[in-house]
C-alpha positions in Angstrom: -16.4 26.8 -10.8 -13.3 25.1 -10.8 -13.9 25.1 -6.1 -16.8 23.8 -7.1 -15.6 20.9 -9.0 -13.0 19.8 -6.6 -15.4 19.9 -3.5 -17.5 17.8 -6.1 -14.8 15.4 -6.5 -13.4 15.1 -2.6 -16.9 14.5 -1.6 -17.4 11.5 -4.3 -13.6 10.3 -3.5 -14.4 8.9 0.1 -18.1 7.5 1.0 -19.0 8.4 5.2 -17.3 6.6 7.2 -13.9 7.4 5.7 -11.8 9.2 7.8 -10.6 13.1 6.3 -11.9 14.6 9.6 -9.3 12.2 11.6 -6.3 13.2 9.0 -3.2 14.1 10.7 -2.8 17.9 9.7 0.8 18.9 8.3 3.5 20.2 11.0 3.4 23.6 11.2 3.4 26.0 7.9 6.0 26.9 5.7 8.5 30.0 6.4 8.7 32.6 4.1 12.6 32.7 4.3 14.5 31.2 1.8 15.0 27.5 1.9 18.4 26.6 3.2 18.5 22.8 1.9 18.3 22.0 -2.0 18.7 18.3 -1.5 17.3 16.1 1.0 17.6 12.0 1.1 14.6 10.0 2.6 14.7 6.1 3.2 12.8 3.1 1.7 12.8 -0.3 3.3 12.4 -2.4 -0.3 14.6 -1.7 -3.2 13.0 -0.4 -6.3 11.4 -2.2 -8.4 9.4 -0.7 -10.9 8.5 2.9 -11.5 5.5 1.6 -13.7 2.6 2.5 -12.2 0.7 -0.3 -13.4 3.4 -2.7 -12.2 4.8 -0.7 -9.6 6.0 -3.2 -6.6 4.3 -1.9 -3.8 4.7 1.6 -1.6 8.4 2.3 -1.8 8.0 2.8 -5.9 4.3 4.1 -5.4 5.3 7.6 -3.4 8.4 7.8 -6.3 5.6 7.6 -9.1 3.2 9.6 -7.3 5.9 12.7 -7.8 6.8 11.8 -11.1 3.4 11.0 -12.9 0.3 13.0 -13.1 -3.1 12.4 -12.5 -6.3 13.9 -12.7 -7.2 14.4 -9.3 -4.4 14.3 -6.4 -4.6 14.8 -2.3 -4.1 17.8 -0.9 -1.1 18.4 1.5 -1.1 15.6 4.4 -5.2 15.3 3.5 -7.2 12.5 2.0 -9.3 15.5 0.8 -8.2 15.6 -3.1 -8.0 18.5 -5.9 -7.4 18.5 -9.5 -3.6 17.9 -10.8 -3.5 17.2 -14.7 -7.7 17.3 -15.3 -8.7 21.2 -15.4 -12.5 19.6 -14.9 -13.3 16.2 -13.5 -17.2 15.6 -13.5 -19.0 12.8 -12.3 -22.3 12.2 -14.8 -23.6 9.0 -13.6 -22.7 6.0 -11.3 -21.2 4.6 -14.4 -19.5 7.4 -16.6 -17.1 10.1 -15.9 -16.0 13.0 -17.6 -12.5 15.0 -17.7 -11.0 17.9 -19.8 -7.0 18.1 -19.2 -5.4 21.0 -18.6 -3.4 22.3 -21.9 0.7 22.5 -22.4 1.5 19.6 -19.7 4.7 18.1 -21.2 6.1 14.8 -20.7 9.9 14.6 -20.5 13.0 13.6 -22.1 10.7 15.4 -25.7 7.7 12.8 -25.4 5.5 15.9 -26.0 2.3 17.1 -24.5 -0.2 14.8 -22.6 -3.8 14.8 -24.6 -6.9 12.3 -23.7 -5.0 9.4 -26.0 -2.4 9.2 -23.0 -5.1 9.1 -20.3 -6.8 6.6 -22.5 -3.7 3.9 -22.7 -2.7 4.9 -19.1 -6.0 3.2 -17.7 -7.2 0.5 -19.9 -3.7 -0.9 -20.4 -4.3 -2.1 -16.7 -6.8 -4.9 -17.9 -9.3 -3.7 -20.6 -6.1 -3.1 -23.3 -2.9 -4.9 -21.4 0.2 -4.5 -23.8 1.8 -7.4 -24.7 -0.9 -9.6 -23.1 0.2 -8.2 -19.9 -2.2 -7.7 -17.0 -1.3 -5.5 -14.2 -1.5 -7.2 -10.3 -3.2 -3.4 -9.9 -6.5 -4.6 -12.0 -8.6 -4.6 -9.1 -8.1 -0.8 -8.6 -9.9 -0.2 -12.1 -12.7 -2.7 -11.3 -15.7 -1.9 -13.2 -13.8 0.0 -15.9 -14.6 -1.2 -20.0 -13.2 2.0 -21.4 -12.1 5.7 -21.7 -13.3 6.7 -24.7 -11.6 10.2 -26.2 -14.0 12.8 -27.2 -11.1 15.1 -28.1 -7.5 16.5 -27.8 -7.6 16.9 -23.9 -11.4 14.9 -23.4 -12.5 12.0 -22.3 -15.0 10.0 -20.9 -14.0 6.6 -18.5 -16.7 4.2 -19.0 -17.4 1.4 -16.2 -20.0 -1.3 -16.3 -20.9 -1.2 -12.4 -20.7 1.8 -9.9 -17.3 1.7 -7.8 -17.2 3.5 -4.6 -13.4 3.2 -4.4 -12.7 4.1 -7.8 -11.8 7.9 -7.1 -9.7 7.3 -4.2 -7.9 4.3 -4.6 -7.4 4.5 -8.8 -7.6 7.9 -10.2 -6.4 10.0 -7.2 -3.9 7.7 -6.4 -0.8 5.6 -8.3 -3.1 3.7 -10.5 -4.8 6.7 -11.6 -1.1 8.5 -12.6 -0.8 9.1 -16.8 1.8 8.0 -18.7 3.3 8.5 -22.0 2.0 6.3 -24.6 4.9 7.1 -26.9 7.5 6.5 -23.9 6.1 3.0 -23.1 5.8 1.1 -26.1 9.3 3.1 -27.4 10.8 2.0 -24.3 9.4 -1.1 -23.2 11.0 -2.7 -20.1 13.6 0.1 -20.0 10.3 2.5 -18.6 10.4 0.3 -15.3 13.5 2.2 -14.2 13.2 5.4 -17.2 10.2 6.7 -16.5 8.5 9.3 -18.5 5.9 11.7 -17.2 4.9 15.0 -16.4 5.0 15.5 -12.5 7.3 17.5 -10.3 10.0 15.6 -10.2 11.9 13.2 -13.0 14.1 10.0 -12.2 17.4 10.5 -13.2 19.3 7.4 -11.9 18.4 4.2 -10.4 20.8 1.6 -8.7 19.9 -1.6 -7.8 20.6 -1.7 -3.8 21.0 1.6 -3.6 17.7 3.6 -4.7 17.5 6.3 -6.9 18.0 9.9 -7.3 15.2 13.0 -8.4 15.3 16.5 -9.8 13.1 18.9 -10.0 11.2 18.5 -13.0 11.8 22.2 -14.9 8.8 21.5 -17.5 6.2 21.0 -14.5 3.4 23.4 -15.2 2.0 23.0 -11.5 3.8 24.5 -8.1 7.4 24.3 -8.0 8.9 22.0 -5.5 11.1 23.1 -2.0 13.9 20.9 -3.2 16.2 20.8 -6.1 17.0 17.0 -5.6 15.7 14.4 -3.0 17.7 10.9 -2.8 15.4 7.7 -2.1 18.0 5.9 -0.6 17.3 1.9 -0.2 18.3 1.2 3.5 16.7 -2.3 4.6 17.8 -2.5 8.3 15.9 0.0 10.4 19.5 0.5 13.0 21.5 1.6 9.8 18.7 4.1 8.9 18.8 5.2 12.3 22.3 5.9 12.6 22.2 7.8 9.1 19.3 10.1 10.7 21.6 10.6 13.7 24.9 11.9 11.7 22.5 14.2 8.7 22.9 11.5 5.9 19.6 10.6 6.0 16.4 13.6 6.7 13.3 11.2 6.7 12.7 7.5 7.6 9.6 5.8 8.7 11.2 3.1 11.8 10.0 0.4 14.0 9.2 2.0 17.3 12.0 0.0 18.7 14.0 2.3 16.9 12.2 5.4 16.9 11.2 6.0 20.5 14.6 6.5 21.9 15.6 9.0 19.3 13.0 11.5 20.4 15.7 12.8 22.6 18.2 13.3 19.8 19.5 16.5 19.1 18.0 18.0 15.3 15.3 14.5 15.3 11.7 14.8 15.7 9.9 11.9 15.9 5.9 12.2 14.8 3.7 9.1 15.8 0.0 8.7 14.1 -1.9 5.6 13.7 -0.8 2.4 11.1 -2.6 1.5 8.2 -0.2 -1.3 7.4 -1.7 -4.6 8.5 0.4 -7.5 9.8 -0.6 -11.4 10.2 0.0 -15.0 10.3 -0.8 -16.7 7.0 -1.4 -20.0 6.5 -1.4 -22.3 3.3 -4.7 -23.8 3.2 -3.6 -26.1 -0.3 -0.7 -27.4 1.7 -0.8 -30.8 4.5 -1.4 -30.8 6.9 -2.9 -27.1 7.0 -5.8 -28.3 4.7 -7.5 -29.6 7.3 -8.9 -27.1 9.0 -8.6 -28.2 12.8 -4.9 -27.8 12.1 -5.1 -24.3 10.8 -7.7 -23.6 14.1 -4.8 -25.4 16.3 -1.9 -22.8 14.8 -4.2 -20.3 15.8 -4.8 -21.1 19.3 -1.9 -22.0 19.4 -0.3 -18.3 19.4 -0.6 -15.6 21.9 -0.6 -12.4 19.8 -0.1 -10.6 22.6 3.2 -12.0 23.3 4.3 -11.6 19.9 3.3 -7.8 19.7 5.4 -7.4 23.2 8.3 -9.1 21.6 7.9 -7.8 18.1 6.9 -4.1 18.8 7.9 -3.6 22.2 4.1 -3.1 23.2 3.7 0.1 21.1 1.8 -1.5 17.9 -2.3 -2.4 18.5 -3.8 -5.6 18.4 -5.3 -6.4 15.2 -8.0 -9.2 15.1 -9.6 -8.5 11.2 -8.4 -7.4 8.1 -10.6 -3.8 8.2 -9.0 -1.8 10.7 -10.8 1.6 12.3 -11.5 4.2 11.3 -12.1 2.6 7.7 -15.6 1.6 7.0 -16.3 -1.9 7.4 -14.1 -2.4 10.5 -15.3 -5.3 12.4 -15.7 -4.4 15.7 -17.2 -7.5 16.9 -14.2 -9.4 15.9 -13.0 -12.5 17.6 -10.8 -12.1 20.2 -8.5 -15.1 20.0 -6.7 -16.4 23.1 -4.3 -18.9 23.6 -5.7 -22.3 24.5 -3.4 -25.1 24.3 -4.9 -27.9 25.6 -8.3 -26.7 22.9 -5.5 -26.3 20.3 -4.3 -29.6 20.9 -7.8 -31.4 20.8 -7.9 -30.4 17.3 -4.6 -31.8 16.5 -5.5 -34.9 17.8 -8.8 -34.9 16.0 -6.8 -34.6 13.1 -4.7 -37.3 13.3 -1.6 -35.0 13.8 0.3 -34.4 16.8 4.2 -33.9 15.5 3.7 -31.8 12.8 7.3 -30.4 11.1 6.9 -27.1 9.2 8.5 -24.0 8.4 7.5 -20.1 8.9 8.5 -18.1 5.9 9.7 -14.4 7.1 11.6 -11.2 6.0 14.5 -10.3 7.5 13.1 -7.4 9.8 13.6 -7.5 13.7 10.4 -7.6 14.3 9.5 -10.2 12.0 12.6 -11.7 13.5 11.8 -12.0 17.0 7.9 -12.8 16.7 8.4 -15.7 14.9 11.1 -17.0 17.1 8.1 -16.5 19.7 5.7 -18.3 17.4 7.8 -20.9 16.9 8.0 -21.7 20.8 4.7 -21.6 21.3 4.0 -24.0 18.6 6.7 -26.4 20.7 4.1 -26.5 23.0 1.2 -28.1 20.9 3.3 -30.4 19.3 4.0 -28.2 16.2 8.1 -27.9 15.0 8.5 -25.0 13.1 11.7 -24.0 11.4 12.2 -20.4 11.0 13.1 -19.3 6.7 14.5 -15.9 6.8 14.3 -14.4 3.7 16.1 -11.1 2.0 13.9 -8.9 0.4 14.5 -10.1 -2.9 14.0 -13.3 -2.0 11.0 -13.2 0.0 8.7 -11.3 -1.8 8.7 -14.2 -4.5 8.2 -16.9 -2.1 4.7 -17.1 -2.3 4.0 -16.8 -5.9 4.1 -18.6 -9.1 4.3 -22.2 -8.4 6.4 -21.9 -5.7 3.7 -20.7 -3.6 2.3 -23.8 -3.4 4.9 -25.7 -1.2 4.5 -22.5 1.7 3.7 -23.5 5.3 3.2 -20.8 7.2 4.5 -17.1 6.8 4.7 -13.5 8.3 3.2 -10.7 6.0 3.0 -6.8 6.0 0.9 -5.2 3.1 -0.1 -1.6 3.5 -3.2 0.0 3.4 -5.4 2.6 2.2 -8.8 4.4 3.3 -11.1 2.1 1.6 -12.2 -1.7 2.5 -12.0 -2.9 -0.7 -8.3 -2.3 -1.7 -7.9 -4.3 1.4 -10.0 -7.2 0.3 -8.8 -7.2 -3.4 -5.4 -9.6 -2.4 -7.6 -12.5 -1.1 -10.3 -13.1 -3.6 -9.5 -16.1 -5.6 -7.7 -14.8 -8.5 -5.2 -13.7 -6.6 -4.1 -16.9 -5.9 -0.3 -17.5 -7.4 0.4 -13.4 -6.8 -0.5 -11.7 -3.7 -3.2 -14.5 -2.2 -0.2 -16.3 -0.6 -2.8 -18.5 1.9 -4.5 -19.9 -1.1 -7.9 -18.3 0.4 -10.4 -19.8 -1.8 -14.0 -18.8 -0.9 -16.5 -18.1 -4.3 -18.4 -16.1 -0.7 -15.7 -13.9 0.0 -15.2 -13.3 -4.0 -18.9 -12.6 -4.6 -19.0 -10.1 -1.0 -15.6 -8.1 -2.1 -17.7 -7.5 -5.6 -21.2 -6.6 -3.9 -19.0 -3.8 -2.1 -17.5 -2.2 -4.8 -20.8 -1.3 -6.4 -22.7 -0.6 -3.0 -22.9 3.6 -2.6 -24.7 3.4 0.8 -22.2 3.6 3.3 -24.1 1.2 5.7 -24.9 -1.2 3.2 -21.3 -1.4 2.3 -20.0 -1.7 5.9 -22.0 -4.4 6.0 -21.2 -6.4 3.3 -17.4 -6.1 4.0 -18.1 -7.6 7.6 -19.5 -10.3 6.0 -16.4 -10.9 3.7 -14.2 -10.7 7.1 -16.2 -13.4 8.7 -15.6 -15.4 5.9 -12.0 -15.0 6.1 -12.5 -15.8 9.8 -14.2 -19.2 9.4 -11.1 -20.3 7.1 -8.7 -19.6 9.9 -6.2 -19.4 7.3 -5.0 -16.0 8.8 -3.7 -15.2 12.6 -4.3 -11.3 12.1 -1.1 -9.7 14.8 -1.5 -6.0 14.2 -2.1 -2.8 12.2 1.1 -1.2 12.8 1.8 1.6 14.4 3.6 4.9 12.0 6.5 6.8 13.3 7.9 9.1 11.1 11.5 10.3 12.0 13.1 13.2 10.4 15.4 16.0 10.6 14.1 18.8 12.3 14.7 20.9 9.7 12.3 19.1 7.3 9.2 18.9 7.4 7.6 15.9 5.2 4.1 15.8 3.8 2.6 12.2 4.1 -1.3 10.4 4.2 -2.5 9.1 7.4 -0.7 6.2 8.3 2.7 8.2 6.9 2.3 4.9 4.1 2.1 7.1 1.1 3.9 10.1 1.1 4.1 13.3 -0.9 7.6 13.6 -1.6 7.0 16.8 -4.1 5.5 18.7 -1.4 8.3 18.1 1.3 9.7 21.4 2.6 12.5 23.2 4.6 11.4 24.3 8.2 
């Protein structure tokens, strides 16, 4: 029953088109010797923020909640295939209703006591349907559709949505969105849960430095499958060099680098380096509220202005792919038929001229990565060239990822952005629709076309259908040319070769519990 169930959720968790046959299988399989290591230390490029899943600020806290927090369903090892984790049944009944049962015994730590349906209930609605203290997570869009979990006893449930969502397993339930708290721990602790988490998972959090990371141990009240390691350090390491000299000496064991980085330490002694395809996208925004950019022949002039090509040379060393949409293959909805955009300055400055502007003074807003670095100092050259002055803002981490939102947001020019992906087309659309403007939305992207489109898709089940309508939402980005799209990324994993990590395609979310000695 219970293999029937999960092949019943995996096949309901990605729609055709999605990409399990294309996952990049684990190294290798474990050895039965004993394990050697009982600590290993693994590198984030952000600090961490906050180990809330419904707050969480991005990947770097996501794959430390992942091992911390339960959730119903969960991937398998290195798979986007999933199987069940605290929910001993998971059944979907109708487009618009599911069904669960948790396992009995699963305890949260530090004595919050046993997880029951109440937990599951406050863990998903607090996201919008039942915020506490008024407070609506930037994660709403994961739980579209959702109006309620209703409990139907100690360890049942149903989740009650008012639309289909064909994401909803994947990119909520299975993944950090979907992870169960404590209900007791998080209105007992408030803001102090951000960094003293509560939950039930394989591994507990028990330090956290600002600028430094934080520390796990095995979690000894975990009812699942114990973990290879005793202790795994997320160590905060923002430049990529420092990282790899820490990999080089044994301070580090696991790091995902630039490929500047990473390709000449495939020679290293004890270093393996594992390349797979990105699913971190990279552009150009512009802010399409701020003068001169809201005239449109300017924001069409910046982007024929640029040679992405050039920039990708410079930035990646010629190892990362062109991107030239926001849906990258294999995920459905990638726009193959994409605009190829070449540089054309005497088109791009034809529009400036049409506009009235042809000494236009700006800045590009970036983080303080070498490749961010050195492509914008190429942007910033070719822009020379049309008549376009652009003063380059490099940002720390702390700073930048503020710069866009909130009020401030509104006096950004142009700006360099990485967010990271995930199999499904709408958690890639959810940061431009309109309400996102002031938090993630950072061009201002304004389009009721593109906010009606991104909700079509959610509720679409055929596959085609779907593909279709997020094409449609692409071009609409497209005609705003509010975004000069530079690549997808390209993933190399570097680690000790006597580790071997477990990770998703696109080694963006990894499975830190399920890390092992070779």
């Amino acid at each position: 029953m219970q293999n029937d169930l999960e092949l019943s959720v995996s096949r309901r968790a990605f729609v055709a088109g999605s990409v399990a046959a294309t996952a990049s299988p684990l190294l290798g399989a474990m050895p039965a010797q004993a394990q050697a290591k009982t600590s290993i230390a693994v590198r984030i490029e952000r600090d961490i923020t906050v180990l809330d899943p419904a707050f969480r600020g991005g990947p770097h806290d996501a794959n430390v909640i992942r091992c911390v927090y339960q959730r119903l369903i969960k991937q398998k090892d290195g798979s986007v295939e999933t199987e069940l984790d605290a929910a001993a049944e998971l059944k979907q009944v109708s487009p618009t209703l599911i069904e669960f049962t948790l396992k009995p015994g699963q305890m949260f730590t530090d004595g919050f006591g046993e997880m029951t349906a109440e937990d599951v209930k406050f863990s998903f609605e607090r996201f919008a349907v039942a915020p506490v203290d008024g407070k609506i997570s930037p994660y709403k869009g994961d739980w579209t559709g959702l109006t309620g979990v209703e409990v139907t006893g100690t360890y049942t449930g149903k989740i009650n949505l008012s639309q289909p969502n064909a994401g909803l397993l994947a990119i909520a339930i299975a993944d950090a969105s979907g992870c169960i708290v404590s209900k007791k721990a998080v209105m007992a602790r408030g803001v102090e849960h951000n960094t003293k988490p509560v939950g039930s998972g394989p591994y507990q959090v028990v330090s956290v430095e600002k600028q430094r990371g934080a520390v796990l141990k095995r979690n000894p009240t975990y009812s699942g499958a114990k973990p290879t390691f005793e202790e795994i350090k997320v160590n905060f390491i923002q430049d990529p060099k420092t990282a790899e000299l820490a990999l080089r000496s044994g301070e580090l064991d696991f790091a995902v680098l630039p490929p500047a980085i990473a390709e000449p330490m495939r020679s290293a002694q004890g270093i393996v380096v594992d390349q797979s395809p990105g699913l971190a996208y990279v552009w150009l925004g512009i802010n399409m509220e701020k003068a001169p950019f809201t005239d449109l022949r300017v924001r069409q002039a910046v982007r024929l202005a640029l040679d992405v090509d050039q920039m990708l040379l410079a930035g990646f060393n010629g190892k990362a792919p062109r991107l030239n949409t926001l849906v990258m293959q294999p995920i459905l909805g990638a726009w193959t038929e994409a605009p190829v955009y070449k540089r054309n300055v005497t088109e791009a400055k034809k529009l400036l001229a049409e506009a009235g502007q042809t000494a236009i003074k700006t800045r590009i807003t970036i983080l303080n990565q070498p490749a961010y670095q050195t492509m914008a100092l190429v942007a910033q050259a070719l822009l020379k060239e049309v008549g376009i002055t652009a003063e380059l803002d490099v940002q720390e981490g702390g700073t930048y990822w503020d710069a866009g939102k909130g009020e401030a947001g509104k006096n950004l020019d142009l700006f360099m952005m990485r967010f990271n992906g995930k199999l499904d087309p709408n958690f890639l659309m959810q940061w431009f629709v309109s309400s996102q403007i002031g938090t993630w939305n950072w061009q201002r992207f304004n389009s009721p076309e593109f906010d009606r489109l991104y909700q079509e898709a959610i509720v679409e089940s055929d596959p085609a259908k779907r593909a279709a309508i997020v094409i449609k939402a692409q071009q609409e980005m497209d005609k705003s040319a509010a975004f000069v799209w530079l690549t997808n990324d390209v993933a190399f994993a570097v680690r000790r070769a006597s580790v071997k990590p477990a990770y998703l395609p696109g080694a963006l979310d990894w499975q830190l519990d399920r890390f092992t000695s070779v």
